[in-house]
C-alpha positions in Angstrom: 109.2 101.3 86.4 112.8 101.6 86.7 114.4 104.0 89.6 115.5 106.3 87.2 111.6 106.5 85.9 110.4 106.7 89.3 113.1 109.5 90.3 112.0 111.5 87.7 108.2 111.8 87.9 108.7 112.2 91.7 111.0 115.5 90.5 107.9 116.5 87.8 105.3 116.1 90.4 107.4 118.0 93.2 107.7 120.6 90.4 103.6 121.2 89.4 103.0 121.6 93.1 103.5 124.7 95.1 106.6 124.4 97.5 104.1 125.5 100.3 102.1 122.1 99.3 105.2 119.9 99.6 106.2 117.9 102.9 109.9 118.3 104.0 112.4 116.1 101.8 112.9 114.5 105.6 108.8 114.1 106.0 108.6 112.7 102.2 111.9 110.4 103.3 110.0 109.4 106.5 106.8 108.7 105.1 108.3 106.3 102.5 109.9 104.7 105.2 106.1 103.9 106.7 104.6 102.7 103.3 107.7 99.9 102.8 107.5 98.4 106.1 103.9 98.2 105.3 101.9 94.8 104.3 99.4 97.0 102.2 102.1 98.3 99.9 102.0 96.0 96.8 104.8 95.6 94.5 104.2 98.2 91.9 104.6 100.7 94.9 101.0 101.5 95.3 98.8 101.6 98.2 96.6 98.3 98.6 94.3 100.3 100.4 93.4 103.0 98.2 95.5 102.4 95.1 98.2 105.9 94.8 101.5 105.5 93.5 103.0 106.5 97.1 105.7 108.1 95.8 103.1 111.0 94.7 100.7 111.0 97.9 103.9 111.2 99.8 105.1 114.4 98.4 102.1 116.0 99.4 102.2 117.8 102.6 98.2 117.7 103.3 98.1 113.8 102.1 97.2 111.1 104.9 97.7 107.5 105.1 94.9 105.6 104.4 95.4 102.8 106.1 92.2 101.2 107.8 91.7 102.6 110.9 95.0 104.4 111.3 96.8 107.7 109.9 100.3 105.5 110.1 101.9 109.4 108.3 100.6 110.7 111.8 103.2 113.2 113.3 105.6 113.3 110.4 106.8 116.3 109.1 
């Protein structure tokens, strides 16, 4: 998936949720941050552990990480 691809489904998904369900643009920017220094992210930028598209999961404001053992999204807005 090209940026541009990935952009816009990021923009469609924001869009079908309600803002009230939607992390901050800085807690979405943050919580990307997480999932690409992580060794579980694989390179079609989905979660090895529980197979999202993080892109998605990291829009939503109720969404954990699902790393083993560890809620790395902890304390993020």
């Amino acid at each position: 998936m090209s940026k541009e691809e990935r952009e816009a489904l990021v923009r469609q998904s924001r869009s079908l949720l309600a803002p009230s369900d939607c992390c901050s643009d800085k807690g979405y920017e943050e919580r990307l941050r997480v999932c690409n220094s992580c060794e579980g992210l694989l390179p079609s930028e989905t979660c090895g552990y529980c197979g999202c598209f993080v892109h998605i999961r990291a829009l939503k404001k109720d969404a954990s990480c699902p790393y083993p053992g560890e809620n790395k999204w902890s304390g993020l807005s």
